[in-house]
Phi, psi and omega in degrees: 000126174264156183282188221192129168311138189308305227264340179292334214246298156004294203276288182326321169313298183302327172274323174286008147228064158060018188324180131215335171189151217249139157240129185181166223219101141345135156192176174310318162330312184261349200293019179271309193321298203292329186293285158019272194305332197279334184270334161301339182046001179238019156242120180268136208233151200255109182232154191250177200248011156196151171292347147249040160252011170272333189277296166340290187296334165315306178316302190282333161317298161302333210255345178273353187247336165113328194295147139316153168232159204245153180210141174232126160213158188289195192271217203351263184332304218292316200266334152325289194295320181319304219310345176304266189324355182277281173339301198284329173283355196265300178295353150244030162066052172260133168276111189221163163243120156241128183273142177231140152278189180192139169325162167289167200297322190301331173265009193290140155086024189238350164082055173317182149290147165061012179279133147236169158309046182249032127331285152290341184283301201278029207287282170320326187254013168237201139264016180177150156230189152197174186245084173251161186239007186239107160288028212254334182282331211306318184289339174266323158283000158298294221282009189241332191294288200313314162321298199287333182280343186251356181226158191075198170287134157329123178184174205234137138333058178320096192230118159229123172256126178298148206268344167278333167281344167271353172260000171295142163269159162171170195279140164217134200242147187250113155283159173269179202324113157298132170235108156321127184270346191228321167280112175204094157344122149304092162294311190242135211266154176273137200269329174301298166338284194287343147302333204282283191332286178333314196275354171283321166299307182302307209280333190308153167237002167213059196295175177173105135015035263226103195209128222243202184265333163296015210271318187280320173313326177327310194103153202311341169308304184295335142333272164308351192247351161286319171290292198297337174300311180288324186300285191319301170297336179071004194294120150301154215230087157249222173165131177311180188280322167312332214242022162312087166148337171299336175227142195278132185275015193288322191294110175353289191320331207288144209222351198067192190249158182242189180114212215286288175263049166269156181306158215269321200282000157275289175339317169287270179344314191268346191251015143192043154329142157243028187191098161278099163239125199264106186222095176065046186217169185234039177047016200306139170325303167312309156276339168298315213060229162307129178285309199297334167306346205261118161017082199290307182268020188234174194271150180223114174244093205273101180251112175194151161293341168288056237274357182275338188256030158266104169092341177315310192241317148298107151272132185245166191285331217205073180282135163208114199273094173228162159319113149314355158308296213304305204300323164307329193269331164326273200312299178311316167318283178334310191279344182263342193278342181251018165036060194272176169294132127306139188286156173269122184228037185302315189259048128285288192319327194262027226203275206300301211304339188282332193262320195279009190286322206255008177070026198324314183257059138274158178198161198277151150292160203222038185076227185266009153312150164253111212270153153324292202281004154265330178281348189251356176266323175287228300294321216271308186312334203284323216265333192010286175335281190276021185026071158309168191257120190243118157238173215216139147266208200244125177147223167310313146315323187288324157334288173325256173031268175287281176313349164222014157265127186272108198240133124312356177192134198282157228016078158245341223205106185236108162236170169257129191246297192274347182256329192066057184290109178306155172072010167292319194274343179290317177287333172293340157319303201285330188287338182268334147292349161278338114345306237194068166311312196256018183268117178290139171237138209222133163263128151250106195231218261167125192261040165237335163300302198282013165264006169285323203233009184315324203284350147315341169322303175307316159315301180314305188285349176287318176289001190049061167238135217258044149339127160256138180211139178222115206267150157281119210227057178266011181057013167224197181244078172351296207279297205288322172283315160317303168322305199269026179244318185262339172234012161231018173046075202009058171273102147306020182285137182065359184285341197276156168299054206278163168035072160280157184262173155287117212265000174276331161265009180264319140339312176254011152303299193286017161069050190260177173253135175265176194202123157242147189219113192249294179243167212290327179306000220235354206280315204267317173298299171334271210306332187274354185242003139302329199284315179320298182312133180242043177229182171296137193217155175217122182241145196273066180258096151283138185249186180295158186251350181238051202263140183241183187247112197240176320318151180220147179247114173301149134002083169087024134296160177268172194280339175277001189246047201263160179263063206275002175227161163174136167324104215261348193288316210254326195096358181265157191251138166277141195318302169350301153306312202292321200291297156020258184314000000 
């Protein structure tokens, strides 16, 4: 073996675990890597105008292709700015690797140019970093980063290298199965276990289903096997903001998503279940709501691969720390191999149908105004057909979204969930069309989100990527104003949206085709002539501006204290509501 540069033993690494494309920003820190990648010719890197949309667009690659995602950033700014996106993969479990440069080693702790801690910054926001400083290790710790970020629960991975150590030689050997000396996930469930569950299920009379983003981390198997667990079973089907798309929303069963803006018949469901099974969700706060409150009377049965986030917030009757694939192809063997019976759930079914009765997601018009939620139901009605790939940034929309966009097949539904992150979808757009070349993609944003990342436009159009962004346009920070409408006795401060620019023509500065959709006649005609370009388009749809997002569970409430109605025209709450709150 002849030796190599730290940044050659890089680049090889990265093609002998099927890399195919880098999203990062150049700096000095980093040019041996990037000279490296540039002779290699056999990754293709992607470069964006701030680093964290190299972490974003990772996210949304991985999290729409199944594949990791990857980031090259430079040292200090460069490794500052990544820490958003790090954050955001570590809490919804996205597998991703960043690469950081770092001063050479001899100036590390001497306060270089561009030097940070980031190792210690990112100690906490990531599942592993390292420091290396020998290239002769480099190559076993990529092929061990990568192990570690895809398996067991997913989350990215931290490698910073000093710029002497990528120009330093040493032998690089393509290692064989990373075998971990400390890490090693539990894949397969103790079978006694999964007999316990089959027999809580056969026995329960009023069950439900409670399923999360690991449902999707699984892979598309887990997916299916969850839809044949609800069919034998009859069990209803709900779900976090992560696990949209793990169940068809097409399907009887489907209960919607619950939590703080879940539908009020999952929220009814689940508070007043007697069989909670928890299959790759984490009891997360936005959904218990009052914890002493959360589905009082039933027995909880918790499946996830993590064992730390078992008994953290919920405690439960029944822990089983496995893969939720694995643990799904179990149950479903076990309940056929035992020739159960469907449980009779007729008076469950007449109950959910009495809640689903109440219509929880109508909402009133507002003349030739466009209510949201009309606007993202023509969105959903135009594209059905071609099951778009839907990213979101954060806030009311993103809400709109998840309650009147329909997904039928897991990674179609790319958010920011556990950090929420403003400036998330555009850029997980450009990382998820670069994923998904022939897929159509939609960002649903928001007009105070797409301006943490606007400056992205310019990627999409240098790569030709034919990216859709459709803003709801309400001229305030949505989510912020509702609050501070319900609890703070509408003192708008700073929520309102001031000076906005024109989003058809800063579009078509960056040479995107712009679109304004002003009134509901103009809705239908808009959405056909983004989907027609068959180049990237941002379409402007003002909607109502004091429209709020119902059902809504106040702040440290129970799932029975939901907020389901409100002058949504005026922005005033009709008493019911106030008696609510």
């Amino acid at each position: 073996m002849t030796e190599k540069s730290g940044a050659d033993i890089l680049v090889e690494a990265l093609c002998d675990l099927g890399v195919e494309v880098v999203f990062g920003y150049p700096g000095g820190a980093v040019l041996p890597i990037y000279d490296a990648m540039f002779r290699s010719k056999r990754i293709r890197h992607i470069l964006v105008r701030h680093e964290q949309a190299a972490t974003h667009a990772a996210e949304g690659y991985a999290r729409s292709t199944g594949k990791p995602g990857v980031v090259l950033v430079t040292s200090g700014p460069g490794a500052t700015n990544a820490v958003t996106g790090i954050t955001d993969a570590l809490l919804d479990s996205i597998p991703m690797v960043v690469i950081t440069g770092q001063v050479p080693t001899a100036l590390i702790g001497t306060d270089a140019f561009q030097e940070a801690d980031t190792v210690g910054i990112t100690r906490h926001c990531s599942k592993h970093n390292y420091l290396v400083k020998d290239p002769a290790r480099l190559g076993e710790v990529v092929h061990e980063a990568f192990h570690i970020a895809t398996q067991g629960r997913p989350g990215p991975v931290v490698i910073d290298i000093p710029k002497d150590v990528q120009v330093a030689t040493a032998r690089y050997q393509k290692p064989g199965p990373i075998r971990h000396k400390t890490y090693r996930p539990q894949v397969k469930a103790d079978q006694s276990q999964i007999e316990q569950l089959v027999d809580m299920l056969a026995a329960a009379e009023r069950p439900i289903l409670y399923t999360g983003g690991g449902i999707i981390n699984s892979g598309p198997a887990a997916s299916q096997l969850l839809r044949e667990l609800a069919r034998i079973t009859g069990a209803p089907v709900t779900s976090t903001l992560m696990g949209l798309g793990a169940f068809p929303a097409s399907d009887p069963q489907w209960l919607g998503m619950l939590g703080m803006h879940g539908t009020y018949e999952a929220n009814m469901a689940m508070n007043q279940a007697d069989l909670v099974v928890a299959l790759g969700s984490r009891f997360d706060d936005r959904v218990t709501g009052r914890l002493d409150a959360f589905s009082p009377n039933s027995r909880k049965v918790h499946v996830d691969i993590d064992r730390s986030s078992v008994n953290k917030n919920v405690r439960v009757d029944l822990a089983i720390i496995a893969d939720v694939g694995h643990a799904l192809e179990d149950a479903v063997r076990i309940w056929k191999s035992r020739q159960h019976p469907k449980p009779d759930t007729t008076e469950w079914q007449r109950r959910i149908a009495g809640w689903r009765a109440v219509g929880c997601l109508s909402f009133p018009e507002a003349g030739d105004a466009i209510m949201p939620q009309r606007a993202i139901r023509a969105l959903y009605d135009a594209t059905k057909a071609r099951q778009p790939i839907i990213t979101t940034e954060v806030g009311q929309h993103q809400m709109w979204a998840a309650q009147h966009f329909g997904f039928e097949k897991p990674n179609k539904w790319l958010t920011s969930g556990g950090l929420g992150t403003m400036g998330y979808g555009l850029p997980a757009a450009i990382g998820a069309q670069l994923g998904n070349p022939g897929a159509l993609v939609i960002d649903i944003a928001g007009e105070a989100s797409i301006q943490m990342n606007i400056q992205e436009l310019a990627t999409a159009t240098q790569y030709r990527l034919p990216v859709k962004i459709f803003i709801l346009n309400n001229e305030y920070m949505g989510m912020v104003r509702q609050w501070q409408e319900l609890t703070y006795e509408s003192r708008y401060a700073e929520s309102y949206s001031d000076s906005l620019p024109d989003f058809v023509k800063l579009g078509e500065a960056y040479g995107w085709k712009g679109i304004l959709i002003e009134h509901r006649d103009q809705l239908e005609d808009g959405i056909a002539a983004m989907l027609d370009h068959d180049g990237p388009v941002i379409v402007d749809c003002r909607v109502a501006k004091l429209a709020n997002c119902f059902p809504m569970i106040p702040s440290g409430a129970a799932h029975t204290d939901m907020i389901l109605q409100a002058n949504e025209v005026s922005g005033t709450m009709d008493d019911e509501a106030k008696a609510l709150v």
